[in-house]
TIVODREN-464278 format. One line per field, with one value per residue (C-alpha): residue number from 0; residue in one letter; x, y, z. Coordinates in steps of 0.2 Angstrom, whole numbers, plus 2048, in hexadecimal, padded with zeros to 3 digits. Layout:
TIVODREN-464278
n <- [NUM/...]
res <- [A/...]
X <- [X/...]
Y <- [Y/...]
Z <- [Z/...]
//
This chain:
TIVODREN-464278
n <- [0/1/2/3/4/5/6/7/8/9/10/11/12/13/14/15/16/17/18/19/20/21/22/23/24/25/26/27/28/29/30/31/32/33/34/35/36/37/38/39/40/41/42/43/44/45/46/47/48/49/50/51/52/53/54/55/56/57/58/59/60/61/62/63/64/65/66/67/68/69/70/71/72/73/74/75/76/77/78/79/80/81/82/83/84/85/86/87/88/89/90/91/92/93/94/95/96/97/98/99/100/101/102/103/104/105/106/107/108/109/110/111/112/113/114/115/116/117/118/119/120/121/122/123/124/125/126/127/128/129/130/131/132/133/134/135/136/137/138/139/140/141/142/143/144/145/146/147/148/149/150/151/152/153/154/155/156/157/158/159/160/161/162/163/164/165/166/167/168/169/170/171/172/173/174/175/176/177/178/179/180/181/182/183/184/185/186/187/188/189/190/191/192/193/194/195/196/197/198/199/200/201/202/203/204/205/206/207/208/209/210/211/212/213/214/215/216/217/218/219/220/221/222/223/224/225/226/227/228/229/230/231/232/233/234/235/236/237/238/239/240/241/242/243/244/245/246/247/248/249/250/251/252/253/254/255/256/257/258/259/260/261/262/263/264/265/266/267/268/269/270/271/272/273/274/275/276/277/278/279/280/281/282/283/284/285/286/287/288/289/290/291/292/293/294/295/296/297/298/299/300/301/302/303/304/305/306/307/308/309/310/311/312/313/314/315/316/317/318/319/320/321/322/323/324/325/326/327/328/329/330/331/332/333/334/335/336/337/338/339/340/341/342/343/344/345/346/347/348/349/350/351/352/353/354/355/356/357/358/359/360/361/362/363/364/365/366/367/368/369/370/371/372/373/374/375/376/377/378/379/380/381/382/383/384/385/386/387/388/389/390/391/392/393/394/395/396/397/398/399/400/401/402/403/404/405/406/407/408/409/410/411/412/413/414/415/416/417/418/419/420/421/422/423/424/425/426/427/428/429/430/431/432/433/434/435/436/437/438/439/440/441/442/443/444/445/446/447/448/449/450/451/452/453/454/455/456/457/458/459/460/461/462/463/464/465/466/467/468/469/470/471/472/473/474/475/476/477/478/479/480/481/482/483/484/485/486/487/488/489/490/491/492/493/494/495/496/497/498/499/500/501/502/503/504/505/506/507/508/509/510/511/512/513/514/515/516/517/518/519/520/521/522/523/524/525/526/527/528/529/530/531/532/533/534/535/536/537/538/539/540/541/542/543/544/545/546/547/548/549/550/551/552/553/554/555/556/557/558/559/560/561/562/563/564/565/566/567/568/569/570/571]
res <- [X/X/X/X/X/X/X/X/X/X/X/X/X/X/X/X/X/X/X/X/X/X/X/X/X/X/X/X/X/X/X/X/X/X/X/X/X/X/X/X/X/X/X/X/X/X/X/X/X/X/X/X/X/X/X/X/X/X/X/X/X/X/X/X/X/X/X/X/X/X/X/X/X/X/X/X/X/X/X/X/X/X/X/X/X/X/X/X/X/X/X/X/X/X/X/X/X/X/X/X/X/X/X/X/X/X/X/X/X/X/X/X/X/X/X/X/X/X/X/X/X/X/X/X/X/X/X/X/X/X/X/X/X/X/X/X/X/X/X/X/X/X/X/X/X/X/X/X/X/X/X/X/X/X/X/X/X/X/X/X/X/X/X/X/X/X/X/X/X/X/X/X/X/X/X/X/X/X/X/X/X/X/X/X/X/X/X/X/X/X/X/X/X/X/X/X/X/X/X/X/X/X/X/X/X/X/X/X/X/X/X/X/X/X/X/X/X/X/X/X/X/X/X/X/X/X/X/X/X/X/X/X/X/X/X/X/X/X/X/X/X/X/X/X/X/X/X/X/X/X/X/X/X/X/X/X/X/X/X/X/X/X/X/X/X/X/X/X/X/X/X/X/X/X/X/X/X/X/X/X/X/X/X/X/X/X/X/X/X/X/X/X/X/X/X/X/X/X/X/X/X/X/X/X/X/X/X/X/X/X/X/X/X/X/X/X/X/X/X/X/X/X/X/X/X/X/X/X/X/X/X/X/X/X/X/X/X/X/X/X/X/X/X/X/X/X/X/X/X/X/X/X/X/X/X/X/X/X/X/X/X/X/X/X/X/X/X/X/X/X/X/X/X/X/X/X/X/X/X/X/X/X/X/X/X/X/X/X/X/X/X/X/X/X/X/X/X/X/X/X/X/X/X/X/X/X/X/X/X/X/X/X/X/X/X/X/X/X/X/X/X/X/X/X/X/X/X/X/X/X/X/X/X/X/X/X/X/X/X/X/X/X/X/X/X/X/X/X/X/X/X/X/X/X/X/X/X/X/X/X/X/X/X/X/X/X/X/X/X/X/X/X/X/X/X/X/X/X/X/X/X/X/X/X/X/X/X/X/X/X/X/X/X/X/X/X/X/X/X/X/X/X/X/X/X/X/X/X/X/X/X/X/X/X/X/X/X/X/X/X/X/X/X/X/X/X/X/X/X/X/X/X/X/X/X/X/X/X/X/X/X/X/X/X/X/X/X/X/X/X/X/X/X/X/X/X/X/X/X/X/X/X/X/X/X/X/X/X/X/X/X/X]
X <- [54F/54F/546/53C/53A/532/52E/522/514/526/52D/51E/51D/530/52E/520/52A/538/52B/522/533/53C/52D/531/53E/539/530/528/52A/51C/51C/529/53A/540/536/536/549/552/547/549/55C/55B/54F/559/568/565/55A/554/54F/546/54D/55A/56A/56D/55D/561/576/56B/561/56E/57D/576/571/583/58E/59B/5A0/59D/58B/582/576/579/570/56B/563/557/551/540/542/546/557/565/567/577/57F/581/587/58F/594/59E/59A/58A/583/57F/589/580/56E/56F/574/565/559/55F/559/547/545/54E/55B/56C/577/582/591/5A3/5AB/5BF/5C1/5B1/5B2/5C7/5C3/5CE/5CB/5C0/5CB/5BB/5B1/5BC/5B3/5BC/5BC/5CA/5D1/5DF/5E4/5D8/5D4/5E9/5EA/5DB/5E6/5F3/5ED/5E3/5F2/5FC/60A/610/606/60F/604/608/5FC/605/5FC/5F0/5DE/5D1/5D1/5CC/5D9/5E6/5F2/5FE/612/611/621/627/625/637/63A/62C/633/62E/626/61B/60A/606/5F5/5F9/5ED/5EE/5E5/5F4/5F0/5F7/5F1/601/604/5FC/5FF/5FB/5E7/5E5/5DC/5D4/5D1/5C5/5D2/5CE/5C4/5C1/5BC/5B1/5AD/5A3/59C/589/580/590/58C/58E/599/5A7/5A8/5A7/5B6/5BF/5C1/5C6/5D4/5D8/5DA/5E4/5F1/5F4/5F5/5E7/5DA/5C6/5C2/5C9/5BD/5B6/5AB/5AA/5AB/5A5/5A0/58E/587/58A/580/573/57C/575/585/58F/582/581/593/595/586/590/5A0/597/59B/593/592/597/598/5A0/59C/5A4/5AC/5B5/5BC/5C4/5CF/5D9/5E7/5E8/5F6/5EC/5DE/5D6/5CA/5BE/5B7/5B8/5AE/5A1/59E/5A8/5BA/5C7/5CA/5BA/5C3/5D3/5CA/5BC/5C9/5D2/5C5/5BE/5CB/5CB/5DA/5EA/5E4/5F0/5EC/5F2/5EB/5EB/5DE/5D9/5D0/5C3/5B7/5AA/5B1/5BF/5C6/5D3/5D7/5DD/5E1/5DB/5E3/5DD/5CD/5D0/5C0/5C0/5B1/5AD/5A5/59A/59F/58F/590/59A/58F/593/582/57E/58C/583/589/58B/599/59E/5A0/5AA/5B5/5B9/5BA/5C9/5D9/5DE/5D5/5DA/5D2/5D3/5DC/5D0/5C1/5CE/5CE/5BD/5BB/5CC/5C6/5BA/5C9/5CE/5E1/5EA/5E2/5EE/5E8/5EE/5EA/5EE/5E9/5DF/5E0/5E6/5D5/5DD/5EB/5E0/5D4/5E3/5E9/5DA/5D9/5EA/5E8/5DA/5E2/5F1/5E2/5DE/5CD/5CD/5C0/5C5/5BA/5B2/5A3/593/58E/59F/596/58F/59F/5AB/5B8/5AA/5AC/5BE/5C2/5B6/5BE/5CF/5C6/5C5/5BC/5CD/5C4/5B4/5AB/5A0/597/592/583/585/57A/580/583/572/56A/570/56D/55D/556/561/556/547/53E/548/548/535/533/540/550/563/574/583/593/59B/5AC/5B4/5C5/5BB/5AE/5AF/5A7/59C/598/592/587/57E/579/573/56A/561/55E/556/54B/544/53E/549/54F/562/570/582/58F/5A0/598/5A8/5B9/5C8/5CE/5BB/5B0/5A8/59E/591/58C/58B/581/574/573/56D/560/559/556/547/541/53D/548/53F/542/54A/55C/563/576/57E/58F/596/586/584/596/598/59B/58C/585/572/56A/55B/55B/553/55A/55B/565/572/582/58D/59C/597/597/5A5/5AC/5A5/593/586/57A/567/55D/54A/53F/530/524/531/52B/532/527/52B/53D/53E/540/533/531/51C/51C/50C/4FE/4EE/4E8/4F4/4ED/4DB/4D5/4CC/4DE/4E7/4EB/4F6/506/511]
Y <- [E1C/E1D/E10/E13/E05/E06/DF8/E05/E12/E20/E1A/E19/E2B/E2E/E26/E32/E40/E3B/E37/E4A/E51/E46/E46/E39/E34/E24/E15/E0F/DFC/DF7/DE6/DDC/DE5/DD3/DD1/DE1/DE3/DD7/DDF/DF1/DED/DE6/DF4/E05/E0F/E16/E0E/E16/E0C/E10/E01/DFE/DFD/DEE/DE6/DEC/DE3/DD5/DD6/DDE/DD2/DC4/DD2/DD8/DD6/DE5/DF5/DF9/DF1/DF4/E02/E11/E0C/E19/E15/E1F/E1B/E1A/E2B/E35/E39/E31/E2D/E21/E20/E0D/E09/E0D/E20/E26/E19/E18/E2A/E26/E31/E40/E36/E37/E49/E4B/E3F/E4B/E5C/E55/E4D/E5A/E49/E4A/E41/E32/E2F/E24/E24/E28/E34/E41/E42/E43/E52/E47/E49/E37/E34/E28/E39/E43/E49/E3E/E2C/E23/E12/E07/E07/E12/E0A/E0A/E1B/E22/E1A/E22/E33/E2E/E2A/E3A/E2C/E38/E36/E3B/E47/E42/E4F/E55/E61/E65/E63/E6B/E5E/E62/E63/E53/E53/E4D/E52/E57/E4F/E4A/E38/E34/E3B/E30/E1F/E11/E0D/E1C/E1F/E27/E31/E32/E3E/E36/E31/E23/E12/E09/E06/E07/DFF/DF8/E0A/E15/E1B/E22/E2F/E31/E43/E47/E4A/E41/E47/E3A/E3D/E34/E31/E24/E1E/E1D/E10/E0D/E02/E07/DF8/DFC/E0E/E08/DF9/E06/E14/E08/E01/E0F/E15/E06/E06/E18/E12/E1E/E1B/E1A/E23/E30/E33/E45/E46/E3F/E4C/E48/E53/E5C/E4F/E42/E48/E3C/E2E/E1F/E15/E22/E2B/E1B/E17/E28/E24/E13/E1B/E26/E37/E44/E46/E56/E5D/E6A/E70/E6A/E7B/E7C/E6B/E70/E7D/E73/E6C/E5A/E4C/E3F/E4B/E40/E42/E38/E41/E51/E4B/E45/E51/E5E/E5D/E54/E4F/E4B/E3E/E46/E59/E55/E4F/E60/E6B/E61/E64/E76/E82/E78/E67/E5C/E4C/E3D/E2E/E33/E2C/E1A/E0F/E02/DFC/E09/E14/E1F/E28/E32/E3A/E4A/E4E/E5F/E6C/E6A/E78/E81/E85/E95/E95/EA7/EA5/EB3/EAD/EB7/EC6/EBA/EAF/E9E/E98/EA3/E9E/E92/E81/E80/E8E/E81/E75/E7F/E82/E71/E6D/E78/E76/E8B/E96/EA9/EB8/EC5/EBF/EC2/EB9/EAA/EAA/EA9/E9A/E8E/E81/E7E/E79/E67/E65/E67/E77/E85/E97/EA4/EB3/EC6/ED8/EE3/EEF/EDE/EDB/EDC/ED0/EC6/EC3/EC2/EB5/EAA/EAA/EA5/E96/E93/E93/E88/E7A/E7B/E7B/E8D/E94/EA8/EAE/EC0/EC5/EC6/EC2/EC1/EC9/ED8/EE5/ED6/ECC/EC3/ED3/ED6/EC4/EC1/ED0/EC6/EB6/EB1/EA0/E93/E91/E8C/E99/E96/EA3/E9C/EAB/EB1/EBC/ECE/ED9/EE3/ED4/ECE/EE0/EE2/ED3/ED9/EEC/EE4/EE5/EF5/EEE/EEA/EF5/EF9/EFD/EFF/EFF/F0A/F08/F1B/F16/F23/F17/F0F/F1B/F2C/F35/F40/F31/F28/F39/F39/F28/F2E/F3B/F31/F24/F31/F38/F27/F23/F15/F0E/F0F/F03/F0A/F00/F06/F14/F1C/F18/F21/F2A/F2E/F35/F42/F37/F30/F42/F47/F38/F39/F4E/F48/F3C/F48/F56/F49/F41/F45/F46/F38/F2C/F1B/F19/F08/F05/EF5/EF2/EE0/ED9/EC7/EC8/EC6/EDA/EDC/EED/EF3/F05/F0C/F1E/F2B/F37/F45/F3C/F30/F33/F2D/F2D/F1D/F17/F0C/F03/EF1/EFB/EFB/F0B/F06/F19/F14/F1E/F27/F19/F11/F13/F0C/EFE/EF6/EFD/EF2/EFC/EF8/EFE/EF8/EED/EF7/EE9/EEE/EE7/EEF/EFF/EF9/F02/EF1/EEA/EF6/F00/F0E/F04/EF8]
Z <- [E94/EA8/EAF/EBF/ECB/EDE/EEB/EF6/EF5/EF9/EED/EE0/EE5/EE1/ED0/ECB/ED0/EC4/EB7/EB6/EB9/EA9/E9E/E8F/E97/EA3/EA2/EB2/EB7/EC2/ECF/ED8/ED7/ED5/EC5/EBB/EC2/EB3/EA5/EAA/EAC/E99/E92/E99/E98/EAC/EBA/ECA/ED7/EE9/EF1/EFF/EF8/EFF/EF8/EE7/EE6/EE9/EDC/ED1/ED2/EC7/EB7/EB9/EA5/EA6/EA9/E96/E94/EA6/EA8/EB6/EC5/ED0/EE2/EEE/EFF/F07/F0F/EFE/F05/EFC/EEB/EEC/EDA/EDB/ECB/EBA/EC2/EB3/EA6/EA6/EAE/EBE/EC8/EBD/EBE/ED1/ED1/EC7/ED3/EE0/ED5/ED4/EE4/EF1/EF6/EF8/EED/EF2/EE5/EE9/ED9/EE0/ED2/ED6/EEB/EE8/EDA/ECE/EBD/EB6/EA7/EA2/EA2/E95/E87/E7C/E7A/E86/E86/E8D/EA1/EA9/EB8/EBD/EB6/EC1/ECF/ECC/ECA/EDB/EE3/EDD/ED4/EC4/EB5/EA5/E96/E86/E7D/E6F/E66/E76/E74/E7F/E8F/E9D/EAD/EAD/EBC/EB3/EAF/E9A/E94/E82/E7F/E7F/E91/E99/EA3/E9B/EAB/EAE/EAC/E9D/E97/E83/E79/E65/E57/E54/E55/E67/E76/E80/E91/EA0/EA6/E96/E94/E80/E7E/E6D/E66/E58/E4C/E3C/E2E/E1F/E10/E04/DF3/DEC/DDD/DD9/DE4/DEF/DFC/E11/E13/E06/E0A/E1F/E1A/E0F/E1C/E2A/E1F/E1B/E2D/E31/E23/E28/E3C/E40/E4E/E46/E59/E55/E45/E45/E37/E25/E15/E02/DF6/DF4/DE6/DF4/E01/DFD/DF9/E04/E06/E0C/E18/E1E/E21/E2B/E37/E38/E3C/E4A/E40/E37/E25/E1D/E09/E01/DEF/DE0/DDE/DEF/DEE/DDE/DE4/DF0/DEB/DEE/DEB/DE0/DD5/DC7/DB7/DBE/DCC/DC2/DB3/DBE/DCD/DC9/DD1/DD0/DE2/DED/DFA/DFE/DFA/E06/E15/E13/E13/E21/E2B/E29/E2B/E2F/E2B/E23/E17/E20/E16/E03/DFA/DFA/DEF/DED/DE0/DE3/DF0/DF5/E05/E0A/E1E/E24/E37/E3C/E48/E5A/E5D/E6F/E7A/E83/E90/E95/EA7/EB2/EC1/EC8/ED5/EE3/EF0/EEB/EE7/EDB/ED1/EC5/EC3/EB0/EB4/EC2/EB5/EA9/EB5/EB8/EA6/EA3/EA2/EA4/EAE/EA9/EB3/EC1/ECE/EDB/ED1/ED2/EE3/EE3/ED9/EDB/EE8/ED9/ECE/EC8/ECE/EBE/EBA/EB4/EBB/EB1/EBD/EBC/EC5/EC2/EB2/EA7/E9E/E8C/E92/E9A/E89/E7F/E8C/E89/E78/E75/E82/E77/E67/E6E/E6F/E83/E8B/E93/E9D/E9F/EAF/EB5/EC2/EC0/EAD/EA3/E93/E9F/EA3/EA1/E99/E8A/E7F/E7E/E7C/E70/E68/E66/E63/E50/E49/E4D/E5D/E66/E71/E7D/E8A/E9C/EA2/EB3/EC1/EBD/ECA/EC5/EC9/EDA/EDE/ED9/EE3/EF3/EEF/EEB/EDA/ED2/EC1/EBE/EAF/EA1/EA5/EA3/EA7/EA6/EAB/EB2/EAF/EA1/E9F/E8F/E8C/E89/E97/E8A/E80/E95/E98/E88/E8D/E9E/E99/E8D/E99/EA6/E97/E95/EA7/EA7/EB7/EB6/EBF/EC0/EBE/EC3/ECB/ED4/ED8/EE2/ED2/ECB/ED8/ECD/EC0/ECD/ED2/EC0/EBB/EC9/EC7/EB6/EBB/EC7/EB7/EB3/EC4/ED5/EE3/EEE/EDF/EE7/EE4/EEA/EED/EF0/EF3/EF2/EEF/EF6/F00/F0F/F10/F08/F0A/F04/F05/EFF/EFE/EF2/EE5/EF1/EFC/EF6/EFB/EED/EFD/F00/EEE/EE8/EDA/EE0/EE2/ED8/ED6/ED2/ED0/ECA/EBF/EC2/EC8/ED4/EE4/EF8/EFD/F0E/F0C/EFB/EEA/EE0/ECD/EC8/EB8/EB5/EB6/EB6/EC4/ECF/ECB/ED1/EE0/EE4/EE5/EF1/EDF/EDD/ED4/EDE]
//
């Protein structure tokens, strides 16, 4: 919950914005800011006060208990011009929470954690539970003093600028970020990183109580040295699923439950299979069965089963899952590249793409970050690239313009991409788009793309699909519309648009759309000049009802009431 507190009528104002913006989300404490400040700080997770920052230390220093237990607080001036995240920045949210201040009340965000305004990677922030020395670590990695990676398998972190060394190599001395599910701690100078590693698996016997199955699995854990952060889910077999005691335990444990059937269990092969189980679910393994198949391909048993009265478990430790990201970077301007593809790209670790869509985006990067970058013509190496990062258990984000599933790198890595890894598409503006809002309103009716390019596509197979599309009056966008060594599809392709439509039909060509070498033309049918057509322009032809309004291409949606001579009718 957000609590909402203001001291004047601004910022009583402020606060109702937040409210109808976050609905369900806030709670409003009305009076004094003196009074309602300790209960607010009690009650929620994230406070947002119009007070002077000043005034607020004040009143805050007294409710002050710790890093781990105090709520973000988040700050905003009379004027609506700052929001100052004031405290609890990564721990507590409100580094995000005055970002999002600043998205409902036009303010600009103020945020001093070292890590964000240095671009340093908040090891308090990775997606993974952390402990041990993170404050000497972060000053480490601030101060550029080598930081030793002890990430061995690799899991899918995001950028460490840190020197990947076996643990034997590293001084005993040196700062250390150590990826594990093994119980330690380290050193003053040693952060843990705990991956979701461990799947255990339970079996229990009718009316098995939460607390056995709880104190079973964390012995269990400990006698093996294994840490219970880095528990991933909990597996039992089908005729278990309702059983209270151990649904319970995993919603103790902070993990999901999951069954398999009877039958599934039984086909693995287990160390320690018994009668029991068998006779009464079915299998003879539902502990060390269900860890196994938990784990999913290349998981290995690490705790063989263990007993108690009513309960038993057993752990196995899964392969590492990679992430590949596949990110639009949208058609160039900064702006309108869209900031969940900003934050993918500073979640990965490998960057993998055209090297001038690189250029493009590496002051975006996260130092740390390894670019993988190649020419033109290198698509297939390039998905194959990705992928393989992938399956080696990085966080990989493999980049292209416009909308990466649109004519880009999403279909052919997704091609070479099995189930061992997860996928995860970041949309992008497309080139048809940013060229339709430089032309106007080209694509208010049905339309479609082609691309011209016969390197993938049969050129009889590209004018079938032409000559369809003119038959249909659909408005058409060209991608790929002419190059130095194919100058004569353009011609071709318009010659058969012009079999169905009139020569004054608008054509729109844009080249480099929202680049600083941005060109835009509005031309008709009859007199396009494909000359001036090249392989970063984009060829926007309109159907039969698309006419030139005001020099803008405009294809009518075909309301009614556009047609109404009362209204200026006659179309758009």
């Amino acid at each position: 919950m957000i609590g909402l507190i203001s001291a004047t009528a601004a910022g009583r104002t402020g606060c109702d914005r937040l409210a109808a913006a976050w609905p369900g989300r806030t709670r409003r404490y009305d009076g004094p800011v003196r009074d309602v400040l300790p209960a607010a700080f009690a009650e929620c997770d994230q406070l947002v006060v119009f007070l002077a920052t000043g005034a607020a230390v004040r009143l805050l220093a007294p409710l002050l208990a710790g890093k781990a237990a105090d709520p973000a607080v988040v700050t905003v001036d009379e004027a609506h011009r700052h929001a100052i995240a004031l405290l609890g920045g990564h721990a507590s949210g409100a580094n995000a929470l005055a970002e999002a201040v600043c998205t409902v009340l036009t303010t600009s965000p103020v945020i001093t954690t070292a890590t964000d305004v240095t671009g340093t990677p908040a090891l308090d922030r990775l997606p993974y539970p952390v402990e041990g020395a993170i404050p000497a670590v972060t000053r480490a990695l601030l101060d550029g003093t080598p930081v030793h990676l002890d990430a061995a398998p690799a899991w899918p972190l995001p950028p460490l600028p840190a020197a990947p060394g076996e643990t034997a190599d590293t001084p005993a001395d040196a700062y250390v970020v150590r990826v594990t599910d093994r119980l330690g701690r380290g050193g003053e100078r040693t952060v843990v990183v705990r991956p979701p590693s461990l799947v255990v698996g339970v079996g229990g016997s009718r009316g098995v109580e939460v607390g056995e199955v709880v104190a079973l699995v964390r012995e269990g854990l400990a006698a093996a040295g294994l840490a219970e952060e880095s528990l991933w889910t909990m597996a039992t077999v089908e005729a278990k699923a309702d059983e209270a005691g151990i649904v319970a335990a995993a919603a103790r444990l902070g993990v999901p439950l999951v069954t398999f059937a009877a039958e599934a269990l039984a086909q693995v092969t287990v160390p320690n299979p018994s009668a029991a189980p068998l006779a009464a679910v079915g299998t003879p393994s539902v502990a060390e069965a269900a860890a196994v198949l938990g784990a999913g391909p290349g998981g290995e048993l690490v705790l063989e089963k263990r007993k108690s009265a009513m309960a038993t478990v057993a752990v196995a430790r899964r392969r590492p899952r990679g992430r590949l990201a596949v990110v639009g970077l949208g058609p160039g301007a900064r702006d309108l590249l869209t900031p969940r593809a900003a934050a993918e790209l500073r979640r990965a670790s490998v960057i993998v793409g055209l090297d001038q869509y690189v250029a493009q985006i590496d002051d975006l990067l996260l130092p740390g970050t390894r670019v993988l970058a190649s020419g033109l013509g290198a698509e297939e190496a390039r998905a194959r690239t990705a992928v393989a990062e992938a399956r080696a258990g990085h966080a990989v984000a493999l980049i292209g313009s416009g909308d990466a599933g649109v004519y880009a790198m999403a279909s052919p890595a997704l091609a070479e991409a099995a189930d061992d890894i997860d996928v995860v598409g970041v949309p992008g503006v497309t080139a048809a788009l940013a060229a339709a809002a430089l032309l106007g309103a080209p694509l208010g009716h049905d339309h479609v793309s082609i691309s011209l390019s016969d390197l993938h596509t049969p050129w009889e197979v590209i004018e079938r699909r032409v000559r369809a599309a003119a038959a249909a009056d659909l408005v058409v966008t060209f991608y790929n519309p002419r190059s130095r060594g194919r100058d004569w599809q353009l011609p071709k392709a318009l010659a058969l648009l012009a079999e169905h439509r009139d020569p004054r039909t608008p054509v729109g060509v844009v080249r480099a759309a929202t680049r600083p070498d941005e060109e835009v033309t509005v031309t008709t049918l009859a007199d396009v000049d494909p000359a001036t057509v090249d392989m970063v322009s984009v060829v926007t032809v309109g159907n039969t009802a698309s006419r030139v309004v005001a020099g803008r291409m405009v294809t009518p949606r075909g309301y009614r009431w556009q047609a109404d001579p009362a209204n200026g009718g006659g179309g758009a």
